[in-house]
N, C-alpha and C positions, 0 to 999 in steps of 0.2 A: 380448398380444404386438402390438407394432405391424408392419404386412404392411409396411409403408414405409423399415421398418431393414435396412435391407441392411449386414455384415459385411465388411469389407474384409480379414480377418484370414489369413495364408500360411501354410501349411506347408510350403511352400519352404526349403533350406536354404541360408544366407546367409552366406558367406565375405567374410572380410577380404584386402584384400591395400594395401600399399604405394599411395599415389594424393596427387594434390595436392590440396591443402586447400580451394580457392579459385580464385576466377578470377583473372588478374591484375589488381588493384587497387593504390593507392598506400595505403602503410600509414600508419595512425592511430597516433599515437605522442602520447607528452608533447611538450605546448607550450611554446615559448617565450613566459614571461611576464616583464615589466618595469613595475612601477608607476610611472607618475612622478609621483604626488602623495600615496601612501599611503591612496586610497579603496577603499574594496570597490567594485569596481564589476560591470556583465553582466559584461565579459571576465574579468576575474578570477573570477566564476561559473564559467563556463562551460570555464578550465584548472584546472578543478582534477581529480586524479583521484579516482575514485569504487570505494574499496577495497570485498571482497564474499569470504563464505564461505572461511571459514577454515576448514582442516580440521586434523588432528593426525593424525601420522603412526603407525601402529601401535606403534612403541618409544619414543614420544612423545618424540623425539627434534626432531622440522622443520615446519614448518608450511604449507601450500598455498595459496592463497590468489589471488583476482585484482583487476586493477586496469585500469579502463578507461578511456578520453578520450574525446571529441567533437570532431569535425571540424563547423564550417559549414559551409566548403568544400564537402565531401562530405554534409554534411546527416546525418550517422550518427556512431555508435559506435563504439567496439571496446575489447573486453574480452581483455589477454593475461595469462595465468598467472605466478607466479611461486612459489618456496619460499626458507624461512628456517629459519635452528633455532629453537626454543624460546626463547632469548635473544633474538629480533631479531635475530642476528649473520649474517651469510653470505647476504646475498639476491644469488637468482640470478636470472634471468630465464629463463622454461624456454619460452617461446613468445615468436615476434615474423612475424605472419603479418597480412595486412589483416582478415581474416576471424577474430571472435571465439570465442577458444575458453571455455566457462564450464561451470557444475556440476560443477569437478572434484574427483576424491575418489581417496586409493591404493587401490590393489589390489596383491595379491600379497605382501602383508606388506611393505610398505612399498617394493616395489623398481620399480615400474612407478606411471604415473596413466589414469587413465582421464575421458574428459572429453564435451560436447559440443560439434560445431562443425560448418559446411557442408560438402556434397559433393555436389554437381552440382547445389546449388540448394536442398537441405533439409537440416535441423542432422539431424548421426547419431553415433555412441556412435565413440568413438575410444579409440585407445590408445598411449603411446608409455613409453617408458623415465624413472625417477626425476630423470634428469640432465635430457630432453627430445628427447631421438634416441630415433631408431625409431620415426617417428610412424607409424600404420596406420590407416586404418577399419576401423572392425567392421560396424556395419548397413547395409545400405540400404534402408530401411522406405520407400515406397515414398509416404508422409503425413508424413516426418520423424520423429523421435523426439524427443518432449517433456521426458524428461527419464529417468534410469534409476538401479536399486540391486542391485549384486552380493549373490548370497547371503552369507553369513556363511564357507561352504568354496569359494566363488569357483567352482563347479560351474554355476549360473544365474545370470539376469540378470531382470530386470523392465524390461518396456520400457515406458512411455507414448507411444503415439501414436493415430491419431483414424479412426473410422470412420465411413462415411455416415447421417446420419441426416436423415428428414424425404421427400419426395417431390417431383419436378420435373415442372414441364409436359411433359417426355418420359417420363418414367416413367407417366403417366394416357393420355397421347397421343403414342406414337412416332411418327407421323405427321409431328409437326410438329414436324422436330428445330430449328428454328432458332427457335422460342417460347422466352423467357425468364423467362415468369412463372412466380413461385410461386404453390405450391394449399396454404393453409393449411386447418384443420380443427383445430384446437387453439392451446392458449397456448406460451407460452415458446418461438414463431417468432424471436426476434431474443433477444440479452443483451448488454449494455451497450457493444458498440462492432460486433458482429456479428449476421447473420444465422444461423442455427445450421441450417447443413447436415451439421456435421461434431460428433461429440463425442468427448473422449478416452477411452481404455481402454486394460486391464494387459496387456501382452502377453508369455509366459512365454518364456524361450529357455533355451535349453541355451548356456551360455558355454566355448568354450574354452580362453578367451586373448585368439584375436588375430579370432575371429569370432564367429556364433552359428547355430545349426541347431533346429530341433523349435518355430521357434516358434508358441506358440498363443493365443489370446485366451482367458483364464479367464473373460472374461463375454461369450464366445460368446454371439450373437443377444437380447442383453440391451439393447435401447434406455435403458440408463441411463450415465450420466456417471461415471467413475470415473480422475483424481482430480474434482473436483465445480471446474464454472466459476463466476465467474472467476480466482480467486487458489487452486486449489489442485495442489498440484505431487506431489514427488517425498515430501513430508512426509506425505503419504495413504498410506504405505505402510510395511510394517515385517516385516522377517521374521523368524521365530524364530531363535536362539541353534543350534541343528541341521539348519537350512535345510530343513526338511523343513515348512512352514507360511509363509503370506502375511496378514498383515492387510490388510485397504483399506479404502477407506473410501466408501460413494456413499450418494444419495439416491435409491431406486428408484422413481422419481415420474416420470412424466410430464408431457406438459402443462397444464392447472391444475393437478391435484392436487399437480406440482413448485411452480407458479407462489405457491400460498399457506403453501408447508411448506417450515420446514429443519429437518425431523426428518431427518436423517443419521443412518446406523450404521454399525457395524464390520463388515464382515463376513471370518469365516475361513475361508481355502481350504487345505484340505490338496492338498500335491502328487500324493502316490501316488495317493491315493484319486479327485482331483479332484473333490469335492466340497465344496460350499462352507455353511456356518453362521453368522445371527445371531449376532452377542454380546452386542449393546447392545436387543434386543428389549424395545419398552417405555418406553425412554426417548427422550421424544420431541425433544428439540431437538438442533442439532449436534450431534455426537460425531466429534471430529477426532483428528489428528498422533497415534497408537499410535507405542508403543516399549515394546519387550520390555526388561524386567528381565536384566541381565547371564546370569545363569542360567536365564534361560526359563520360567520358571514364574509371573511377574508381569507382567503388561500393564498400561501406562498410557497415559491419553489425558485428553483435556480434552473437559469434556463442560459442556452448555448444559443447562437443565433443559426450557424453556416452547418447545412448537412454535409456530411462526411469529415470532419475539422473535431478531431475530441478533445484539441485543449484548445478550445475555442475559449475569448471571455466568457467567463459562467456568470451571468448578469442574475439578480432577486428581480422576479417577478411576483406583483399582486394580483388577485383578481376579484373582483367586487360577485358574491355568489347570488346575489340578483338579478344584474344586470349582465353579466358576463365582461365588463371591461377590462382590460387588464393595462396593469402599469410598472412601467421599469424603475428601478428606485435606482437606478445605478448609473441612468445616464450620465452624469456628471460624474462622475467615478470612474478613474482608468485602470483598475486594477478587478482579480476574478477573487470572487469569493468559492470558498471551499465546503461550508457547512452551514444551516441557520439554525434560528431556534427563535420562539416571540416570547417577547419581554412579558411578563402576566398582565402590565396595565393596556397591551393590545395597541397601543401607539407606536411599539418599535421593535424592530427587530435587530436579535444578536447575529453576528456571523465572522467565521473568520477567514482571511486571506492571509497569502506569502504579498510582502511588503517590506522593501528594501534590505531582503536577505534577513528577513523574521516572518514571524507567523503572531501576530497581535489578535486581540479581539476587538472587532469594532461594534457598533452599533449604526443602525440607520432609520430614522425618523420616515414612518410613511404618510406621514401629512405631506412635510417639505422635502422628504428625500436626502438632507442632512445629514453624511458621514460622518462620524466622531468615533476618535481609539476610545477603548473603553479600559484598555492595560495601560502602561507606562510607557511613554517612547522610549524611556532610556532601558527596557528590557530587552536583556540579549540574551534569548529565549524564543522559544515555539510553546502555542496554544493549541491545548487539541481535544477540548472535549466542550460542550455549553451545557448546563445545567440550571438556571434560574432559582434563586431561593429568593423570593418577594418579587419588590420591583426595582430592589437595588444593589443586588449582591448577585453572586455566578457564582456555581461550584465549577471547575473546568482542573482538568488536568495541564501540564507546563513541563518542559524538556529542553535541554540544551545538546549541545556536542561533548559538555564534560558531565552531566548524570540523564539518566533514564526519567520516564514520566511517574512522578508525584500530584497530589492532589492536591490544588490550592483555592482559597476562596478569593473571589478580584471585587473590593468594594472603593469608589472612590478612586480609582488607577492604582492602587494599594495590594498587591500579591499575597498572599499568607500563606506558607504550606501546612497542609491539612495532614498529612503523611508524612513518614522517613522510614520508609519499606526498607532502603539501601545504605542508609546513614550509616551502620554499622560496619559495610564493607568502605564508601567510599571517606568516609573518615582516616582510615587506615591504608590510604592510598595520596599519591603526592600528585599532582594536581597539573594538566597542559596547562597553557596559558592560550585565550583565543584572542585573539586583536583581527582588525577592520583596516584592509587596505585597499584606497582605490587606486585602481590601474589604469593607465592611458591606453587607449586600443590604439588600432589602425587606423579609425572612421574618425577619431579623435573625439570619444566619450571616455569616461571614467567605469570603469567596471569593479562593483564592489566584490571584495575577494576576501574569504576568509582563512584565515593562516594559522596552523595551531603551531604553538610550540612546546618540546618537549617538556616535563617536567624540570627543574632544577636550571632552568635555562642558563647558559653560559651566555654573554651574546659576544664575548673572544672567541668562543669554540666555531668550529666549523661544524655543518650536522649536512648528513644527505637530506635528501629532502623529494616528496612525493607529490608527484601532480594528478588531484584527483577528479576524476572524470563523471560526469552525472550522467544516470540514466532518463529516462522521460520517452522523448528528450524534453520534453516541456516540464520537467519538474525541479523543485524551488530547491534551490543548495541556502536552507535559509537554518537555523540551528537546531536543524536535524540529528536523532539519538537514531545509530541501526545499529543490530545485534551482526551483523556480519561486515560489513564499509562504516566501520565504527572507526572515529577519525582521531578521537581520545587512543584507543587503542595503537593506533599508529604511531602517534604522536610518541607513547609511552615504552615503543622500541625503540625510539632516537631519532625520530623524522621529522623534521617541520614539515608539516602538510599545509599545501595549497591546495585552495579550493575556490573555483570559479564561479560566479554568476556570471558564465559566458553568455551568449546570446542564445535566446530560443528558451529561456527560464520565467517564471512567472513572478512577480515582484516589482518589477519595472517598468510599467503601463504594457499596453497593447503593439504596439510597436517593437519595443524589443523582444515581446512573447513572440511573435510571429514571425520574425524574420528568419525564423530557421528552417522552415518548411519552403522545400524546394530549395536550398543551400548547406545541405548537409556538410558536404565538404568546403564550401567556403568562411564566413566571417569569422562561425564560432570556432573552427579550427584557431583561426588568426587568434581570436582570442585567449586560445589555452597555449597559442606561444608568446603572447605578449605578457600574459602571467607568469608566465617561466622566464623571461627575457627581465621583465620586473624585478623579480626574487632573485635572479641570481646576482644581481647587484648588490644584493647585506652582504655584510661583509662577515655574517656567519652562515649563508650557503656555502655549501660546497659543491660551487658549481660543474664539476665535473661527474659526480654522482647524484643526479636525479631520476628516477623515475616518474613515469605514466601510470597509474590503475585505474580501472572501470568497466561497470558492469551492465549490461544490455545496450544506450545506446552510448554508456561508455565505454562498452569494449569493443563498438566501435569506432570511437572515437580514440580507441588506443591502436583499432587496427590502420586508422587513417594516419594519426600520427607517426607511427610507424616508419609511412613511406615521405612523411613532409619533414621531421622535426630535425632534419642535415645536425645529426650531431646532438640536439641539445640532451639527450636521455642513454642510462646507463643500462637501464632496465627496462620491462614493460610486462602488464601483466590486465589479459582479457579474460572478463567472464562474460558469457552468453552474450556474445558480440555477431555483430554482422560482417562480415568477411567478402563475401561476393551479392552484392546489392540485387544485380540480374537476378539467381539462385532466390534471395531473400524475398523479390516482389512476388514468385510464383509457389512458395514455399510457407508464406505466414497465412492465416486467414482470417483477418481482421483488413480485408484490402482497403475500406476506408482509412485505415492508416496509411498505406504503402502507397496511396492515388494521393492524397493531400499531400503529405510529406516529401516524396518522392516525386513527386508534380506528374506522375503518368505510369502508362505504360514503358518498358522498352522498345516495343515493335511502331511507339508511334514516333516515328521517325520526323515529323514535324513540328514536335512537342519538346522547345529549344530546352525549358525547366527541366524536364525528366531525362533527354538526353545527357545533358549535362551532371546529373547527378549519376546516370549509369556510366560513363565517362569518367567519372572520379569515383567508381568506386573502392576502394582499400586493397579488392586481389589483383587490380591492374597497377601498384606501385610495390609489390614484392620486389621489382629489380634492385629497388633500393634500398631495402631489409637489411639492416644492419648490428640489431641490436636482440641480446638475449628477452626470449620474449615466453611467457607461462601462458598456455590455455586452460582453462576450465569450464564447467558446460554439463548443464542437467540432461541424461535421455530422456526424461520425458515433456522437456522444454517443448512444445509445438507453437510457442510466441515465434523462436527465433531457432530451430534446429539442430541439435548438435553437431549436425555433419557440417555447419559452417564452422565452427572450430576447430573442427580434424581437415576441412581443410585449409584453414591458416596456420596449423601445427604443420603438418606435412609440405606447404608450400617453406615455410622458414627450414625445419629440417632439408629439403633438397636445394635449400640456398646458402646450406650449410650455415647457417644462424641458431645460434646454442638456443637449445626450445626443450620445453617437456609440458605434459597434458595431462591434466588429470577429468578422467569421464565419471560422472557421478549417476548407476545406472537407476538410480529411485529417488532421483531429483528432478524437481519442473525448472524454473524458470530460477527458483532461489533456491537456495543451500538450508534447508529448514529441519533437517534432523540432528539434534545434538551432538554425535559423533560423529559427524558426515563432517558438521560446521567446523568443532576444532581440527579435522583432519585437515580443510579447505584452510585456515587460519593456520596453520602450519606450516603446511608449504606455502601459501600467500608470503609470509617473509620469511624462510628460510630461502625463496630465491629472491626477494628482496635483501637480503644481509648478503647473501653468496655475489652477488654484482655492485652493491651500492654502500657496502663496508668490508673495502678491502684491506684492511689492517686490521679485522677479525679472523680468526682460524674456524675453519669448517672441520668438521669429523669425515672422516674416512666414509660413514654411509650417506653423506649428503654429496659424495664426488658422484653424480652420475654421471653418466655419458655428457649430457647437454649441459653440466655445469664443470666442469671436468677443468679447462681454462682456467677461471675465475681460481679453483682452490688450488691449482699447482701454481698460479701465481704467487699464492700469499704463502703456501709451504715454500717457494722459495726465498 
């Protein structure tokens, strides 16, 4: 037990009543947008809305759903609610407040929503009527509430929110209340954009409606994380069919001992009894998202095999709640599923995977174990939400590289969109084109690679063209929509963008997923020059201006390129990249990344994998820098550090290599405030156009120092 975990947990009872939602703010609404030339361009980014969680109503009759904008003005968001039927037909708008309301889901069989959104300064559990009147708060948890799930008889609630953990210079020494320092004594002090004073946990209530009373912490005086930081939510949770049982899900680890393991398990709390039981005892890597079987008697979840390995195959596991057997539905399956959901007839379950550079929805039969797409092959598209209405239809959200996520219903392999949030901007906009090429590697495999090209395509013209680098590194370049490495957007300043499914991506069995750990710099590098050796053979590259971009482990995979690609790039441009590997192993703190991936320590000097990788790392090939290169980099990035890009800026600066850096000091890991973003998307290609269009003229304020070459070239 750690003496330092203090409980913030009440047994107070905590009534709803009637309260304004918000402070007074001007409200975030859909923009006015007007193209006048038919480019993608930021603005048109940055209006579009950003549709999210689709729910289905208990007679599966209407659909729930939200959709939010961005203000620069205000430099924020907001997310308001809305419902539809099952056809798309009859959208209402059931919230219009400054303040976002999200996570909503019915209750009450379908006649009431329940939702999250501020009061007096922290998000809490509300509730208002089906139409949108009668809004109420229910919580006032005192740390916010993270996110929540009514039991099954609507009797409880599961609250997430966060309790003290760790110790403060008043805590060792009340003396000295105005001291600020931390007293560390262990790892995992900070995780990738915070200090971890605080961690989440389940908090039980008695619900009655319109409030909540007997709430208690089920992981009383438990210094562990439950749901587990940073991405896991309200999906860590799952209650039985007779609400009398809680799954969740944590990693009971502490400091190192969390810091090198993602053995995660289930663990099950009975209500009456309160006491809590292992399920997953033994299997050592993640074991995430439970969901009970229609009937109660089958759990499933996605489970990882290898401890310390976090893009391990994420196999479907069942488990008979009798007998405790459990069973992998996925052996015969070479590919990781990403999400489940069960079908309501309790015979199958929905789930989706990246698969050959897509994201489909499949089904798997747990009698026989049985994969089957349940979308269309010929969809060139990503799936990203499950919803069941019956036992033959899905509500799920769909997204490509050329529009954002809309709601469709999938009956029969048959798509429909249920939404067109954005019809109206991208209507009025002209259109990349995305095509499928495979590429011959080194090893002599075919590497699917996807290529956009610019609108209006010429294919006489020459175009620069951009080689884009994926983060992960295990994550799928399948036809992915991002508000920032938006590949449409690229495409729509003139670039044919390439895009690899190099090695170490998820889509391609188990073997090409894994080969990249412990070869950072070898194959998959080869294969972002055999994609560029590829391309430059159209005869509408222009092969002498191409750039690199990418971001975390593609900005360093732009810092490795760098020092290998003899020539082939004009430009190069990192965000929150790895720069010096050694620096990077002792500097992140998620070390089960950096021991898997990275095959070791550096000091273990017998350890051929890990030496080799610190051996090629990216700041031991500056001799060979030769090309204008941008840094950019969040200070409060603690995944991957800023000072690793000040010093790959400052290493090209003293190697005299045209460089410039932009620090973003209230940014983590991504670019995520609205002014921040198009400031970042500004210079993203104005030093892309200043190197890789040189028969464009630059303006007198875009000569800096480090572009200085490039624009007296072309004014001459």
């Amino acid at each position: 037990m750690n003496k330092f975990f203090i409980p913030l947990a009440m047994s107070a009872t905590i009534l709803g009543t009637a309260s304004s939602c918000c402070d007074r703010q001007e409200l975030i609404d859909k923009p006015e947008f007007h193209s006048t030339d038919g480019i993608f361009n930021i603005e048109a980014l940055e209006a579009l809305g950003r549709v999210s969680n689709p729910q289905v109503s208990p007679d599966g009759s209407k659909i729930l759903y939200g959709v939010s904008y961005e203000s620069v003005e205000q430099n924020k968001s907001n997310n308001e609610l809305y419902v539809m039927d099952t056809d798309g037909s009859n959208v209402k708008r059931l919230t219009t407040t400054p303040a976002s309301e999200g996570d909503a889901v019915w209750i009450d069989g379908g006649k009431r929503v329940a939702f999250v959104a501020p009061h007096d300064g922290k998000p809490q559990m509300w509730v208002m009527n089906a139409d949108g009147s009668n809004r109420q708060v229910v919580t006032r948890m005192p740390n916010g509430v993270g996110g929540f799930l009514i039991s099954p008889d609507g009797t409880k609630v599961l609250l997430i929110s966060t309790v003290k953990y760790g110790r403060t210079a008043q805590d060792v020494y009340p003396d000295l209340p105005k001291a600020n320092a931390r007293i560390i004594d262990d790892m995992m002090y900070k995780h990738w954009d915070e200090w971890v004073t605080e961690i989440p946990h389940p908090f039980l209530a008695d619900f009655t409606g319109f409030g909540v009373k007997n709430i208690r912490d089920i992981m009383q005086d438990e210094p562990y994380e439950s749901p587990m930081k940073p991405f896991g939510g309200i999906e860590s949770f799952a209650w039985s069919p007779d609400s009398k049982q809680i799954v969740y899900v944590s990693r009971k680890k502490t400091g190192m001992e969390y810091a090198i393991s993602t053995n995660s398990d289930l663990y099950l709390y009975d209500i009456a009894a309160a006491t809590t039981r292992n399920l997953t005892e033994g299997m050592m890597g993640y074991d995430t998202a439970p969901a009970f079987s229609p009937d109660g008697k089958t759990l499933a979840w996605l489970s990882m095999e290898h401890d310390g390995y976090e893009s391990d195959k994420n196999r479907i596991f069942v488990m008979d709640m009798a007998t405790g057997e459990k069973t992998d539905l996925t052996t015969n399956w070479d590919y990781t599923a990403d999400a489940i959901a069960w079908n309501p007839d309790g015979k199958n379950i929905y789930f989706l995977a990246a698969y050959q550079g897509v994201t489909p929805i499949f089904n798997v039969e747990v009698a026989t174990k049985k994969v089957s797409m349940v979308t269309s092959g010929s969809d060139i598209a990503d799936y990203a939400a499950l919803a069941p209405v019956g036992t033959d239809r899905i509500v799920t959200m769909r997204h490509s590289m050329l529009y954002p996520n809309e709601i469709f219903m999938v009956e029969k392999q048959q798509a429909t969109p249920l939404t067109s949030v954005n019809k109206d901007i991208l209507t009025q906009i002209k259109s990349p084109v995305v095509m499928k090429e495979l590429v011959p590697t080194t090893d002599g495999k075919l590497m699917t690679t996807w290529v956009v090209l610019p609108p209006d395509f010429d294919p006489n013209k020459k175009y620069p063209a951009i080689l884009y680098c994926q983060g992960g590194p295990q994550q799928a370049v399948s036809q992915f929509w991002s508000y920032r490495w938006n590949l449409m957007l690229m495409a729509s300043n003139g670039y044919v963008v390439i895009a690899p499914n190099r090695r170490g991506l998820p889509g391609f069995g188990t073997e090409w997923n894994a080969q990249i750990s412990g070869d950072y710099p070898g194959q998959n590098m080869q294969d972002y020059l055999s994609a560029v050796d590829y391309m430059k053979e159209k005869p509408f590259i222009d092969g002498a201006h191409i750039g690199a971009v990418g971001a975390s482990y593609g900005g360093f995979s732009v810092y490795m390129l760098a020092g290998i690609h003899e020539n082939r790039f004009a430009a190069l441009i990192a965000h929150a990249g790895i720069f010096n590997i050694e620096s990077q192993y002792l500097e992140t703190e998620e070390m089960w990344f950096a021991n898997w991936d990275m095959g070791g320590a550096f000091w273990e000097r017998d350890n051929a994998v890990a030496q080799r990788t610190f051996a090629n790392s990216p700041h031991k090939f500056v001799d060979r820098w030769n090309t204008p290169i941008l840094v950019t980099h969040g200070e409060f990035d603690y995944r991957i550090l800023s000072s690793q890009g000040e010093m790959a800026f400052n290493a090209a600066r003293l190697r005299g290599v045209p460089a410039e850096m932009v620090i973003f000091p209230d940014e983590n890991h991504w670019i995520l405030k609205p002014q921040n973003a198009i400031l970042w998307q500004r210079v993203f290609f104005r030093w892309l156009d200043r190197w890789l269009k040189p028969g464009e003229k630059c303006s007198d304020k875009d000569c800096t120092e480090s572009g200085k070459e490039a624009c007296d070239s072309v004014k001459a």
